[in-house]
N, C-alpha and C positions, 0 to 999 in steps of 0.2 A: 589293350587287355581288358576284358572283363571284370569285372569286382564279384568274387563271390559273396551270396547272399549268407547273413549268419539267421540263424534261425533260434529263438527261443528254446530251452528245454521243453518237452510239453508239457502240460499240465497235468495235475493227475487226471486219470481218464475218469468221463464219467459216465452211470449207467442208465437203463434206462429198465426198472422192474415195473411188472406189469401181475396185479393179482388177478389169479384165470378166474376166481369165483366172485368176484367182484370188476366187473371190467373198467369201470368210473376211476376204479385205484393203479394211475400209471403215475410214475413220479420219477425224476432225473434225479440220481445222487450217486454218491462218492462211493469207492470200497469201504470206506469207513463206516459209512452209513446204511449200508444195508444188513448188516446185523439187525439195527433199532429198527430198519422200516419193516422187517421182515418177520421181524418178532413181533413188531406192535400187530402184524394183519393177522398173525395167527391168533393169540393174547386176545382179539373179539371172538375166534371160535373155542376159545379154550386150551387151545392147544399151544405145549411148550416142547423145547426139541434141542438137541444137542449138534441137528444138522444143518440150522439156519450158522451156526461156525463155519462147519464145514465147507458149505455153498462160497461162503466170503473167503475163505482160504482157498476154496479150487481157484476162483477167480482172478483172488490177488495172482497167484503160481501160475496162471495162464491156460491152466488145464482144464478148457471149454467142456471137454467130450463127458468129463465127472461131473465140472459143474452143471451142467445141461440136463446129466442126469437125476443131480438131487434139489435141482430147481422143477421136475415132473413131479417129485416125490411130492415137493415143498406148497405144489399149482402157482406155480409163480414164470414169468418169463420174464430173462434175463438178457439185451442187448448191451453190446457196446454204443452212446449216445454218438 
């Protein structure tokens, strides 16, 4: 008989944000952490927004197709790392 392998839970996933108007700013971080990193790239242009939440809650809920879209809105791009 074989041994089934156990496998770890996984980790929280991590992401991988990319700022469109600065390309230098790619950075691997958490759901938790994309609220701050996403604030702080806006926060040099001025700009404050109620959909840098948004974006991190489509993500957490898995619901790519929203978040995708208010990551154009945001010029940010958003993979799974």
């Amino acid at each position: 008989m074989s041994r089934l392998a156990r496998h770890p839970h996984p980790a929280c996933p991590t992401y991988v944000l990319t700022d469109r108007l600065h390309r230098e700013r790619t950075v691997c971080v958490t759901a938790e952490e994309i609220t701050d990193t996403v604030s702080t790239w806006l926060a040099t242009l001025g700009v404050q927004t109620p959909l840098v939440d948004e974006l991190c809650r489509m993500i957490r809920d898995g619901a790519w197709a929203q978040a995708h879209a208010i990551a154009d809105m945001l010029s940010v791009d958003v993979t799974v790392a």
